[in-house]
C-alpha positions in Angstrom: 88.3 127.2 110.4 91.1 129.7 110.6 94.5 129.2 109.0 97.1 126.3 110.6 99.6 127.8 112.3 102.9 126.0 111.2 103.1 124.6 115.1 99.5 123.4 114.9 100.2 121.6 111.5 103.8 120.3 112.8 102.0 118.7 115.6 98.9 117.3 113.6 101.1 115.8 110.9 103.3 114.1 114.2 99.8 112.8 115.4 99.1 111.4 112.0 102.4 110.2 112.2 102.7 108.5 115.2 98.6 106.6 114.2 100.2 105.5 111.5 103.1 103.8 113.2 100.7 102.1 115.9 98.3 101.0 112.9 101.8 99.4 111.0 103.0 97.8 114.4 99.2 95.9 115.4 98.0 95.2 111.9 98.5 91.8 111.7 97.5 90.8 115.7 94.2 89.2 115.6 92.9 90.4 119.4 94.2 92.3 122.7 95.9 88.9 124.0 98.2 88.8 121.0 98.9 92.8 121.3 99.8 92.6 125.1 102.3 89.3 124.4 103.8 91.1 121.8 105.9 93.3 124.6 108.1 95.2 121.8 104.8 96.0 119.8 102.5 96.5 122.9 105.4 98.9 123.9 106.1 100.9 120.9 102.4 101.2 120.8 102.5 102.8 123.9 105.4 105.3 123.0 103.3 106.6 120.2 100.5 107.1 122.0 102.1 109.1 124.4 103.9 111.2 121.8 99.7 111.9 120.1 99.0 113.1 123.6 102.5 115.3 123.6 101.5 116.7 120.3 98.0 117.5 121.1 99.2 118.9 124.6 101.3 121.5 122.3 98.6 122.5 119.9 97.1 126.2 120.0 94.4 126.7 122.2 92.9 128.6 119.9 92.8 125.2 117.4 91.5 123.1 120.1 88.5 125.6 120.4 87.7 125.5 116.5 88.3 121.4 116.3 86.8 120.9 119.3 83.3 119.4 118.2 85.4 117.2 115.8 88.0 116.0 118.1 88.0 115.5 122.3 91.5 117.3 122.5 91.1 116.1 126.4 90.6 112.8 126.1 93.6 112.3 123.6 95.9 114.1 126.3 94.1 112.3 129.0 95.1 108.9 127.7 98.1 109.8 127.3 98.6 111.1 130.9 96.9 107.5 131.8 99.7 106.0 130.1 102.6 107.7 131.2 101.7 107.8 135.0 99.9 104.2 135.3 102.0 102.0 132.8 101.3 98.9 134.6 98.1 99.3 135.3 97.0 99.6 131.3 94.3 97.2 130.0 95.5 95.6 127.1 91.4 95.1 125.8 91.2 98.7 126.9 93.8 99.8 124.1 92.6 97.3 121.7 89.6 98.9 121.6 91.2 102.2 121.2 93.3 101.2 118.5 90.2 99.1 116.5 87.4 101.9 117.2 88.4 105.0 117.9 92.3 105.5 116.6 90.4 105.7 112.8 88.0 108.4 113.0 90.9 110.8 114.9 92.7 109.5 111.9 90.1 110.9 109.4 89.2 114.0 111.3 93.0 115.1 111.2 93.5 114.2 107.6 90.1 116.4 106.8 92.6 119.5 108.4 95.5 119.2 107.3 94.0 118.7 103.5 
């Protein structure tokens, strides 16, 4: 893998960032019912992932082509778009999901490039 750009590595470390905030903010919610009641965490949680789909939205296209097998640059920026434009349409077990199963292994995979 080539050399980070400092933009690249900016936006990973926001990514990073922004996973850890939404893994601080639901850490102690047992199931998608508590996460959805919980309007200032379900909300924050929201925020953030809209700022990982910002962030990947501003990486290098050239990045995205060498993570690409790694990491589905287009499904993080497509949930964000999902987000911003259909807010009250979200499923609460839908984002659960996402934040129990798959918000780890991006997690990892960024941690493993920015090493």
């Amino acid at each position: 893998m080539p050399k980070l750009s400092h933009k690249d590595l900016h936006c990973l470390i926001s990514i990073l960032d922004s996973i850890e905030k939404i893994e601080n903010y639901t850490r102690n919610l047992k199931n998608a019912d508590d996460f959805y009641n919980d309007v200032r965490i379900f909300d924050a949680t929201m925020m953030n992932f809209i700022v990982i789909g910002e962030m990947s939205n501003k990486l290098s296209d050239d990045f995205k082509i060498n993570t690409k097998s790694k990491i589905d640059w287009l499904k993080v920026s497509g949930f964000r778009n999902i987000i911003a434009h259909n807010y009250f349409g979200i499923d609460a077990e839908e984002v659960w999901q996402i934040i129990q199963s798959s918000l780890k292994s991006l997690e990892k995979e960024i941690k493993k490039i920015v090493k």
